[in-house]
C-alpha positions in Angstrom: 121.1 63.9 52.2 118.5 61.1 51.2 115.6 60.9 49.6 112.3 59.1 50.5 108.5 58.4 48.5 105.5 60.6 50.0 103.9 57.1 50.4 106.7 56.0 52.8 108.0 52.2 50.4 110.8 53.7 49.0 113.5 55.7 51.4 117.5 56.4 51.4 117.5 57.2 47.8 120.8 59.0 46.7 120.2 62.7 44.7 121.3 60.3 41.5 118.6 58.0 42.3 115.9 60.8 42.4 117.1 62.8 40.0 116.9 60.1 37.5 114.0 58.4 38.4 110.5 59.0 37.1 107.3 58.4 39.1 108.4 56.1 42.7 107.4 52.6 42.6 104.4 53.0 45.4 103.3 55.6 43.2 104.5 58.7 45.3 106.7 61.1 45.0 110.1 62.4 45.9 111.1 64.6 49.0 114.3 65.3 51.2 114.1 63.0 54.0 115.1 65.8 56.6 114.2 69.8 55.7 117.9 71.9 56.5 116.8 74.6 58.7 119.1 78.3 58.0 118.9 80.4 61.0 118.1 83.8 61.0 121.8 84.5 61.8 122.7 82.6 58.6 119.5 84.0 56.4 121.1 87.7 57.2 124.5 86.9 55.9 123.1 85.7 52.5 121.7 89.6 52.0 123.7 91.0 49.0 124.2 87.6 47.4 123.7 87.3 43.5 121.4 84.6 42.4 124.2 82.2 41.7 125.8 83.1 44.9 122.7 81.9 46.9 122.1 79.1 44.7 125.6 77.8 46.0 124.5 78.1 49.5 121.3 76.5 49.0 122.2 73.8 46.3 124.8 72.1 49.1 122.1 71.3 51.8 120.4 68.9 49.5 123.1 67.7 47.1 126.1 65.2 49.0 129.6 65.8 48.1 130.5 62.5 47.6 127.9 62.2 44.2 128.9 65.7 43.0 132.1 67.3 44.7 131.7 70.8 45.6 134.1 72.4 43.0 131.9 70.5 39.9 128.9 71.1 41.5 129.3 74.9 41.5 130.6 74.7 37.7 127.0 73.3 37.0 125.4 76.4 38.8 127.9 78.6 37.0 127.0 77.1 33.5 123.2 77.0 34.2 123.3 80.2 35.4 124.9 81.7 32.1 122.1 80.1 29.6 120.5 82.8 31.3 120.1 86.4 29.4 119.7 89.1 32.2 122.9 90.0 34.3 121.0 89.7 37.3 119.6 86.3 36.5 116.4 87.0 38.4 115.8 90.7 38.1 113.2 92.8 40.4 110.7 95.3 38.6 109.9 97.9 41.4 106.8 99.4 40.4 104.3 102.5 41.7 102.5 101.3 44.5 104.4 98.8 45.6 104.2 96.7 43.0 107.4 94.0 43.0 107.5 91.5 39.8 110.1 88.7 40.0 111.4 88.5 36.8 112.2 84.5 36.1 111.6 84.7 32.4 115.1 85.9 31.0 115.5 82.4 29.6 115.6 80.6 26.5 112.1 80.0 26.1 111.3 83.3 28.2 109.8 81.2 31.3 110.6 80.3 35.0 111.4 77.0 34.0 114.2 77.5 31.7 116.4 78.4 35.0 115.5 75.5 37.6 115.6 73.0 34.3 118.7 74.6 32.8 120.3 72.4 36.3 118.2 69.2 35.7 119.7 68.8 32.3 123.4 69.9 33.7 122.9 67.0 36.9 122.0 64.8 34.5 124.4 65.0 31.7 127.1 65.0 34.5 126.0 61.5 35.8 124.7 59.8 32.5 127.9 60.6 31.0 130.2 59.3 33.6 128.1 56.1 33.3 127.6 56.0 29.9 124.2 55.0 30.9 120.9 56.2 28.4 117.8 57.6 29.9 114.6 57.8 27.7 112.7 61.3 29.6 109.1 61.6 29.4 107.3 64.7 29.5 103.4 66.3 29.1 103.3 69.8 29.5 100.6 72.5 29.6 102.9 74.9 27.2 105.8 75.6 29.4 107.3 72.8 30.8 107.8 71.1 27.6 109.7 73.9 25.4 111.9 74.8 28.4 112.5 70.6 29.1 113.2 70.0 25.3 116.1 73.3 25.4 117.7 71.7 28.9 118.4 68.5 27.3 118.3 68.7 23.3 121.5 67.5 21.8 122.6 65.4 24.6 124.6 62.2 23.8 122.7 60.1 26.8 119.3 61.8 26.7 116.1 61.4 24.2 113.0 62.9 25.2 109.7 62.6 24.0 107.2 65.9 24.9 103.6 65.4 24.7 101.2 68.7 24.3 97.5 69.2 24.2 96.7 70.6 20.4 95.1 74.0 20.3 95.6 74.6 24.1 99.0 76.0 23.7 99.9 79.6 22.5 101.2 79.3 18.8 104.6 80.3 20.0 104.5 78.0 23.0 103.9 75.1 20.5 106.4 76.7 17.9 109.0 76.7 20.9 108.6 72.8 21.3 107.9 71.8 17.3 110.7 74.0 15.6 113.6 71.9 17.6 114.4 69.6 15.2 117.3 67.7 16.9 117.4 63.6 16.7 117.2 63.3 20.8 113.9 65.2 20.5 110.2 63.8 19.5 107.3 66.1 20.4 103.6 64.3 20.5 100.4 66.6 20.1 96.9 65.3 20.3 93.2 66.3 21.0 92.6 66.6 24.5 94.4 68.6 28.1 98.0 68.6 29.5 96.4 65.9 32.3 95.4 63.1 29.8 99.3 63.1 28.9 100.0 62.9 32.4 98.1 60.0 32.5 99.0 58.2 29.9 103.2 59.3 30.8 102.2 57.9 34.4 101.0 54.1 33.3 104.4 54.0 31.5 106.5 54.4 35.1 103.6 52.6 36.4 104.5 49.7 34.8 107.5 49.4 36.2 109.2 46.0 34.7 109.1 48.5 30.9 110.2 51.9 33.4 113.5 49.7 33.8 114.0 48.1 31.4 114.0 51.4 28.9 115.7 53.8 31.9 112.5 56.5 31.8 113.0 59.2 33.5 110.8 62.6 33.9 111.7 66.6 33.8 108.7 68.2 34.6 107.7 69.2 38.0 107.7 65.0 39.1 111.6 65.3 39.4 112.9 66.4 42.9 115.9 68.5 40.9 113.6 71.1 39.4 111.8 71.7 42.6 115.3 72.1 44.6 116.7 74.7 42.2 113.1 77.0 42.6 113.3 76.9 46.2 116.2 79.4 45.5 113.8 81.6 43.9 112.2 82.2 47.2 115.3 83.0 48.9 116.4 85.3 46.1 112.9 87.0 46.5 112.4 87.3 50.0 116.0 89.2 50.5 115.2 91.4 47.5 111.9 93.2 49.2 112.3 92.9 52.9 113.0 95.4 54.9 115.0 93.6 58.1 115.7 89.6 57.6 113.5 87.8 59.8 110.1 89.9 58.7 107.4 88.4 57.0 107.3 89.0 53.6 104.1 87.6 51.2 105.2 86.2 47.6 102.6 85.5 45.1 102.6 82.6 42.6 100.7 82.4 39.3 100.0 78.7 40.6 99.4 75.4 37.8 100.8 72.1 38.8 102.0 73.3 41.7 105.8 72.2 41.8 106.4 76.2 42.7 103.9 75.6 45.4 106.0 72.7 46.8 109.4 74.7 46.6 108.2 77.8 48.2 106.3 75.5 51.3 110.2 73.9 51.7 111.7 77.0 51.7 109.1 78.0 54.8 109.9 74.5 56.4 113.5 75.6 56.2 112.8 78.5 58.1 112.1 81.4 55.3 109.5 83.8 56.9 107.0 83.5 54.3 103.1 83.6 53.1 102.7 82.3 50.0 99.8 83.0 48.0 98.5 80.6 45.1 96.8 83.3 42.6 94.9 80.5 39.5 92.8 81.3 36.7 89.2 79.9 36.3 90.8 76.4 36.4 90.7 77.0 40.2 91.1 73.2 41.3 94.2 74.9 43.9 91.9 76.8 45.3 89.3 74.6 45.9 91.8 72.2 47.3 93.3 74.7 49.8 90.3 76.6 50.7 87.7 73.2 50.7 89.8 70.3 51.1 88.5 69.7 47.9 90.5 67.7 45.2 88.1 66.8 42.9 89.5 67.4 39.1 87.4 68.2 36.9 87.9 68.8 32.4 89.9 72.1 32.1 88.2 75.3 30.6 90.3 76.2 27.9 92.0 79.9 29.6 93.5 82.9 28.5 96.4 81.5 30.7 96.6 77.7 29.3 100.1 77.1 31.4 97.5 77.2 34.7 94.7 74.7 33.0 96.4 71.8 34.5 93.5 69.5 37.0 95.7 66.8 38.3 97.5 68.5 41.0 100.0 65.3 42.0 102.3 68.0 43.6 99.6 68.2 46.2 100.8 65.4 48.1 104.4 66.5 48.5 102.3 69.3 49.9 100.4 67.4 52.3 103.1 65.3 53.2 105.2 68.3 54.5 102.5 69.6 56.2 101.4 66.3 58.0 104.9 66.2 59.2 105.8 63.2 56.8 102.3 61.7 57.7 103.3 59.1 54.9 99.7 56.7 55.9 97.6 59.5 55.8 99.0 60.9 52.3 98.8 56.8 51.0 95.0 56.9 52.4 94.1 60.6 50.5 95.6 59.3 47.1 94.6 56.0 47.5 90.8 57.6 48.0 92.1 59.8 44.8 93.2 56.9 42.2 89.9 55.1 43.0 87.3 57.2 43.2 88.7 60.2 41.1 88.4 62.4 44.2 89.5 62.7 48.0 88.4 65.1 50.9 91.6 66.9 53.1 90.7 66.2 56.7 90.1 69.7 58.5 93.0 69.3 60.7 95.8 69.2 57.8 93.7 71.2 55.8 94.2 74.4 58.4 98.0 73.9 58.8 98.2 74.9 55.1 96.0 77.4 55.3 98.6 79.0 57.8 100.4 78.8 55.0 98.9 79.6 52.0 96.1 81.1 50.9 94.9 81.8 47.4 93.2 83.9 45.1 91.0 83.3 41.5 91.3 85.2 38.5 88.9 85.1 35.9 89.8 85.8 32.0 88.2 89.0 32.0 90.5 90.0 35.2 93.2 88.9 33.9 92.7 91.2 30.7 92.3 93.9 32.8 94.7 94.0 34.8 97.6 93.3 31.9 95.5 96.9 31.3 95.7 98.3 34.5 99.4 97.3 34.5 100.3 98.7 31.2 98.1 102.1 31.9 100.1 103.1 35.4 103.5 101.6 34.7 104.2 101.0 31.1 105.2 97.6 32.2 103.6 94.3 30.3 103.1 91.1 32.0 102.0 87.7 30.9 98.3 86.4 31.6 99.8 84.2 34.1 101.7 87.0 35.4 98.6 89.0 36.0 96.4 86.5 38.0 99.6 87.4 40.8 99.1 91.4 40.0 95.7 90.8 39.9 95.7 89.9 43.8 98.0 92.7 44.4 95.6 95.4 42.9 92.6 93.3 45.4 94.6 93.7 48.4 95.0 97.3 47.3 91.6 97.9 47.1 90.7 96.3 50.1 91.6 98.1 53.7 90.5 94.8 55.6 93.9 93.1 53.8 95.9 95.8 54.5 98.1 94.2 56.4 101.8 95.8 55.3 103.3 93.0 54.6 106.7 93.2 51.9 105.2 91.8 48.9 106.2 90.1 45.6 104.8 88.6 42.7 106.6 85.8 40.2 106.6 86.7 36.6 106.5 83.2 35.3 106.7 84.2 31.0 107.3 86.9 29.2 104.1 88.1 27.5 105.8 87.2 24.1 104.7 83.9 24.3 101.3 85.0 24.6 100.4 86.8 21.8 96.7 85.7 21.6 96.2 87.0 25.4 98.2 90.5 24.7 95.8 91.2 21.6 92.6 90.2 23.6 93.4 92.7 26.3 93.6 95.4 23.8 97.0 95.8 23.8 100.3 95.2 21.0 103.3 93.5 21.8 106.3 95.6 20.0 108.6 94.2 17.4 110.3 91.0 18.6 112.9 89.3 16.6 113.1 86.4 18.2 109.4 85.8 17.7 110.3 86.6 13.7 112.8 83.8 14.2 111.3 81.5 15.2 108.0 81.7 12.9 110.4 81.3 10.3 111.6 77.8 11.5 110.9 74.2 10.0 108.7 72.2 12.3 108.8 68.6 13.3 106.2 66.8 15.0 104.1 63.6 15.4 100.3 63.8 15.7 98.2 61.2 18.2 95.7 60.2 15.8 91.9 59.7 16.9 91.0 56.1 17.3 94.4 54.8 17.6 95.8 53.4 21.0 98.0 56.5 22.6 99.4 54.0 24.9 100.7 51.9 22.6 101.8 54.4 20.4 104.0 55.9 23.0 105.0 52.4 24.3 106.5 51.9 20.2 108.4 55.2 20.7 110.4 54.5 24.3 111.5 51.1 22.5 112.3 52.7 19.1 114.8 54.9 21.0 116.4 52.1 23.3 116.6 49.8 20.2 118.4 52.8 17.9 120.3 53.7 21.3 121.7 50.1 22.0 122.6 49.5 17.7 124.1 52.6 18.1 126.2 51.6 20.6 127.1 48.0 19.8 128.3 49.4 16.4 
């Protein structure tokens, strides 16, 4: 398997290469050059399998066994899979009416992304070390991404990374997650503004790619191909937990921010997984707009009872149109092209109604969201995230709405457990009961570095990357 930019400059990459590359040097993105297809016959005998069983089927199709030999590779899976505390890994809450939540939040930080980035920072050590080669990982995260990125990597001999949040857009233990790790490989960066302006200013460092080199940056979020790969499992996992006979459709619903879920679960259809997916956001609905409209216009993110959703910038979207357009690499060049000049682009109809086919989407307002972390709690005793309940939010809709009755096997993703959102719990009216990990880890010394206003952010992180490769190469010559 090799590895090719959305814009169509850069192709035959190796998994090394795109696992340890940042942004691609025309700008785009990393996909699979070819989709695997898994037959119906094949789909069938994966019923029964444990999450790490099926991650050992999937993993192969994209990874070659001349960069990781089968035996190591399924020692990664094993020792990912184990930083995981749930015996099932991704556990299934069957509720009354037919309520399925996915459970992905049985991680260290208690979110999806502990699981697919628990394997990015395993595939990395494993070739950083064998090359004794440094890689300086960049990072600017909504709340999430960043504590889960910091826990796959902290402490590794041939990693530094440097996490960048938004201040006061966080939950306090999402920002406690990512300030109370205090290990020398990690530097966390807060500052006055969203999650996208540190996307921005992370992109103009691989965009310059003569410094990218020269200081080996590399990304974790949803940019790198390795974290989408692992969460296309989760769709596999899911659909053979709730359908009835394998080749059925069967209708998953995704708390939807950057979209890198969005991406896995549309590769998992490509491969042949007999899916809808639908794209439940909060009142940050720039996904919806985009799908629905053809719409990608960004525009300066509400501050949301669900901040991990805020994000504007969808990038993911042109993996998404690129799939869709059949690897139509001019036409996603022309869309972001439009995008990077004029701050906006327009989906022509035509790709715009292949997705649609696809996916479909639903907005959830604050006040829904509180009510149905309500609703949920009333009838079932069972809390859920605010991101978790724009997905049961749609489920209670299609409930209450006999024209979308349409019987399909359903589940909804649990991205975080709801005791990272405090502030959301207490505004629906609801307590969160004792939790000593969240006693813990209030208790913790913090380290941090604050953008300051006025100064040159830019620059600022520009100093950093070479700090690290200067201490990394003294370090080494000694």
């Amino acid at each position: 398997m090799k590895y090719l930019s959305t814009r169509g400059e850069v192709t035959g990459l190796t998994f090394e290469e795109a696992l340890c590359s940042g942004f691609v040097q025309d700008g785009g993105m990393l996909l699979p050059e070819e989709v695997p297809v898994i037959s119906e016959d094949k789909l069938k005998s994966w019923s029964g399998l444990s999450y790490r069983d099926l991650a050992k089927k999937i993993t192969p199709k994209f990874v070659a066994e001349d960069e990781i030999p089968r035996e190591d590779l399924f020692g990664l899976i094993d020792a990912a899979v184990m930083k995981i505390n749930h015996p099932e890994t991704a556990p299934v809450a069957r509720l009354p009416s037919g309520l399925n939540i996915l459970e992905l939040f049985h991680g260290i930080t208690w979110a999806f992304k502990d699981l697919p980035l628990s394997f990015v920072g395993l595939f990395l050590s494993y070739f950083l070390a064998k090359r004794k080669k440094h890689l300086t990982l960049l990072t600017a995260t909504s709340g999430d991404t960043g504590s889960a990125a910091i826990e796959s990597v902290r402490g590794q001999e041939w990693i530094d990374i440097i996490c960048m949040f938004p201040l006061g857009r966080c939950s306090r233990i999402q920002e406690l997650q990512m300030t109370t790790v205090i290990d020398d490989n990690v530097h966390v960066y807060r500052g006055e503004g969203t999650s996208d302006d540190f996307d921005m200013l992370m992109k103009a460092c691989f965009k310059d790619v003569e410094f990218a080199r020269k200081h080996n940056l590399g990304t974790i979020n949803s940019f790198n191909w390795a974290r989408i790969m692992m969460q296309i499992v989760h769709y596999f996992h899911a659909y053979l937990q709730v359908c009835h006979v394998c080749g059925e459709e069967v209708e998953i619903v995704i708390p939807t921010g950057g979209c890198g879920n969005l991406v896995a679960g549309c590769i998992a259809r490509k491969m042949g997984l007999p899916i809808k997916i639908v794209c439940a956001v909060n009142k940050n609905d720039i996904v919806a707009r985009i799908i629905d409209k053809g719409d990608f216009s960004p525009e300066r993110a509400q501050m949301s009872l669900a901040p991990a959703m805020d994000i504007q910038m969808i990038l993911n979207m042109e993996r998404v149109w690129y799939l869709f357009s059949d690897g139509d690499y001019q036409l996603v060049n022309q869309l972001m092209t439009q995008f990077e000049k004029t701050g906006k682009t327009q989906v022509p109809e035509s790709l715009k109604q292949k997705i649609q086919l696809a996916v479909s989407t639903f907005v959830v307002s604050d006040d829904m969201i509180k009510k149905t972390m309500r609703k949920c709690w009333d009838e079932n005793n069972y809390l859920v995230c605010p991101h978790t309940a724009t997905a049961v939010a749609y489920h209670y809709h299609k409930l209450e709405q006999p024209s979308l009755q349409d019987k399909l096997p359903q589940i909804c993703i649990a991205t975080a457990s709801p005791a990272k959102f405090q502030e959301a719990v207490i505004a629906a009216g609801l307590e969160l009961p004792p939790n000593d990990a969240v006693l813990k880890i209030e208790s913790l010394p913090t380290k941090c570095e604050d953008f300051q206003k006025g100064c040159d952010w830019n620059t600022v992180l520009r100093q950093k990357v070479e700090e690290i490769s200067n201490r990394f190469l003294a370090r080494n010559v000694s």
